[in-house]
C-alpha positions, 0 to 999 in steps of 0.5 A: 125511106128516102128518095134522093137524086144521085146526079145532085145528091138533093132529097127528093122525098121522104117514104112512110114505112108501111108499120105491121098493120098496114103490112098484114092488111096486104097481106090478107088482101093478096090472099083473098085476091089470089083466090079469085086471080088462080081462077080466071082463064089465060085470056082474062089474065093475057088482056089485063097484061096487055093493059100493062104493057099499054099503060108502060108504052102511053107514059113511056117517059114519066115512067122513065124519070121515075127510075132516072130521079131516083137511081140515076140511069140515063134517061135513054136507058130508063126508056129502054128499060120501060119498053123492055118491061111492056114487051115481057108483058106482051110476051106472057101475055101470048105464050103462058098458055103454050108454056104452061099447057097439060102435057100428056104422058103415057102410063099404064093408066087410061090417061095421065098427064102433067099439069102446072097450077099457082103456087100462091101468092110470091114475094119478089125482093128486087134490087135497085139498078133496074128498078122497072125491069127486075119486077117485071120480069118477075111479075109478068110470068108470075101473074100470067101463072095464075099467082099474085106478087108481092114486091119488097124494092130495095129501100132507096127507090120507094118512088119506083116501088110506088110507082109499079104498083100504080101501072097495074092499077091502072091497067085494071088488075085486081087490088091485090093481084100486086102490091107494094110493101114499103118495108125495111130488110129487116122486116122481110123475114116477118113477111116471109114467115106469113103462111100467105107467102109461098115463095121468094124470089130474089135478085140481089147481092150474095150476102142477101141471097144467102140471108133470103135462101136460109131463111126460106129453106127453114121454112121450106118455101120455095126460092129462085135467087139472081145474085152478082156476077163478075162477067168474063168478056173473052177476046181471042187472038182472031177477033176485031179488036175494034169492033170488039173493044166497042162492045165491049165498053158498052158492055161494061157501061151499061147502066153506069156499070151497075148491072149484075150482067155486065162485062167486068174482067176483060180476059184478052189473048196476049197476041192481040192485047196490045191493040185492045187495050188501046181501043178499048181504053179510047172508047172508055175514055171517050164517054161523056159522064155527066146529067142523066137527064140530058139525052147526050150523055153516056154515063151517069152517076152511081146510085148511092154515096156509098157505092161509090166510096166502095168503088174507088176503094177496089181500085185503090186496092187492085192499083196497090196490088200491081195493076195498071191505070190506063184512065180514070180512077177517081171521083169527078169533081162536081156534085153527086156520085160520078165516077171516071170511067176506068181501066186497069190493065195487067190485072191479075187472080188474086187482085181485088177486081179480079177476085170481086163483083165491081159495080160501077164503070170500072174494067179489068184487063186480064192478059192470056197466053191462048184460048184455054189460058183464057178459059181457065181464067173466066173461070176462075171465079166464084161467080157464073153468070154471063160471059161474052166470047169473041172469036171468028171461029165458030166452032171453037166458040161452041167447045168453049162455051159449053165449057164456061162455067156460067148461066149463058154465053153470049158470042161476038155480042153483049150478055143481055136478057131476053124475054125468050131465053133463060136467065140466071147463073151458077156458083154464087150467082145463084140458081132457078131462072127467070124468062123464057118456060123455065122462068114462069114454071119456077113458081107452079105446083107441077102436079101429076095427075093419073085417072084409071 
């Protein structure tokens, strides 16, 4: 495995893959920890959690240029992101035993009721763009539940993978209560194949998600699956163009575009488009790429060469396919893997940024006639994730959103997590949820238990 830096395209370092050995030896060991882990009380597991959190918080930084190093999200964004990984922490930390508390039913027995024990130990494989995050999330509710984690990190962020597991020593966990296996995709289905491992949960691209779901269904183990997404940012006719045009570019740049939940078809009502578009593509335009390091920066550069190359070809194709170029569209000249933030406007179903997930800072504009021309368009995709819905009507806003076809609608704001609500999608962007009592009951035994 290596870690190399996108902003320079220079090695940083090489990783050993854990051979078969090393792998079986965490194994067991998650095994023997979740034994002694299921057992401890809520409070016991709260205060080591809250250790995490603290530790996050006092290298608030470092751990930050962990992540910024090695997958090139701004430094801001990565510190962002740290804080947000210590409040998940904080916020199982305080809820898990209201979330996970008997609930008593009422039957013909004397007493009945339903209770939430561990499942085991869980295999989270976790992708690259928010290497801190997608754990955390993961692990927080997991290990508040009684359960240990076993984190398989995409292959180009070891340091990140390496990293995580040190802010959990240090907060005094148990060896084994979460461990880092520094394996290729490849080995994932011997590990998943271990009687140790209960449960999957993965976040990650559709052919991944496929790949993971039947390989865990042949074994009957349990998945949640957080896939890609294509959101829909909806402009009505009656919404500030400028404010939401705003939003908008943030929406589709957070993360230098490469986020699942981002904003990615822009779906404006004719009546206002024109002025949309001119303020949306100013705003893109107007953010400054270069060095995530450097504090003024907006956008940074993509992950990987190959993402980048795969980018620029959506765009080729969706240019020859009738869309229109408003800025952008092509490769900076300097090192690493920058890209122009982009705009395509007059895009239309069937055009490659329509029909597919882009990861990167590239927007489609899609005109429509009115509000349900705009409905049928967002969903008019094989992903359901997020979307976006400006309007100044607030009770169209609410016939609307429980008509789109997706995990959550967020309205005249940015989709974004939160450790308080759920998260996850339908269609092809998968199923179960993270975050919020749905999220931490994915991975517990609901048992019934009925006494005379």
């Amino acid at each position: 495995m290596k870690s190399i830096n996108p902003a320079t395209g220079e090695l940083l370092r090489d990783w050993p893959e854990h051979d078969e050995t090393e792998v079986l030896r965490r194994l067991e060991l998650a095994e023997q920890t979740f034994h002694s882990w299921s057992r401890t009380s809520y409070e016991e597991r709260a205060r080591l959690l809250k250790g995490v959190a603290r530790v996050l918080r006092e290298d608030l930084t470092g751990w930050a240029k962990q992540m910024t190093e090695e997958m090139g999200k701004t430094l801001a964004a990565a510190e962002a992101e740290t804080e947000k990984c210590a409040w998940v922490c904080d916020h199982y930390a305080e809820a898990a035993a209201r979330y996970l508390a008997p609930e008593p039913v009422k039957t013909d027995a004397s007493e009945s009721f339903v209770r939430f024990d561990p499942l085991g130990p869980i295999l989270a494989v976790m992708p690259w763009n928010f290497p801190f995050w997608q754990v955390f999330r993961f692990a927080a509710p997991a290990l508040m539940a009684g359960n240990v984690g076993l984190l398989k990190h995409a292959s180009n962020v070891p340091g990140c993978a390496v990293a995580i597991e040190e802010v959990f020593r240090r907060a005094g966990l148990p060896e084994g209560c979460f461990t880092t296996l520094l394996i290729g995709a490849k080995a994932v289905d011997r590990v998943l194949e271990s009687p140790v491992v209960r449960a999957v949960t993965l976040t990650g691209s559709d052919p991944a998600g496929r790949a993971i779901g039947a390989k865990a269904g042949s074994l009957l183990k349990k998945t949640v699956l957080e896939l890609g997404g294509s959101d829909p940012f909806i402009v009505l006719y009656d919404a500030d163009p400028r404010e939401a045009a705003r939003i908008a570019a943030r929406a589709r740049c957070i993360n230098n575009g490469q986020s699942c939940i981002a904003a990615k078809r822009f779906i404006v009502e004719e009546a206002i488009a024109d002025r949309f578009e001119e303020h949306f593509t100013a705003e893109m335009a107007g953010f400054k790429v270069g060095d995530p390091m450097d504090r003024t920066t907006d956008v940074g550069p993509l992950a990987r060469e190959d993402l980048l190359q795969d980018l620029h070809a959506q765009v080729q194709r969706s240019l020859s396919e009738g869309a229109k170029l408003r800025t952008g569209g092509r490769r900076l000249d300097r090192r690493g893997y920058f890209y122009a933030p982009t705009v395509l406007d007059h895009v239309r179903p069937g055009m490659t940024v329509f029909d597919d997930e882009t990861f990167g800072p590239v927007a489609a504009v899609v005109r429509a006639r009115d509000a349900e021309d705009a409905l049928r368009l967002a969903n008019q995709s094989k992903f359901g994730l997020g979307a976006s819905l400006w309007t100044a009507n607030a009770e169209r806003a609410k016939d609307l959103a429980g008509r789109l076809e997706t995990g959550s609608v967020f309205v005249n704001g940015m989709v974004k997590s939160d450790p308080r609500l759920p998260f996850g999608g339908i269609k092809t962007s998968g199923y179960g949820r993270e975050l919020s009592h749905f999220g931490i009951r994915e991975f517990v035994n609901v048992k019934t238990v009925w006494i005379r």
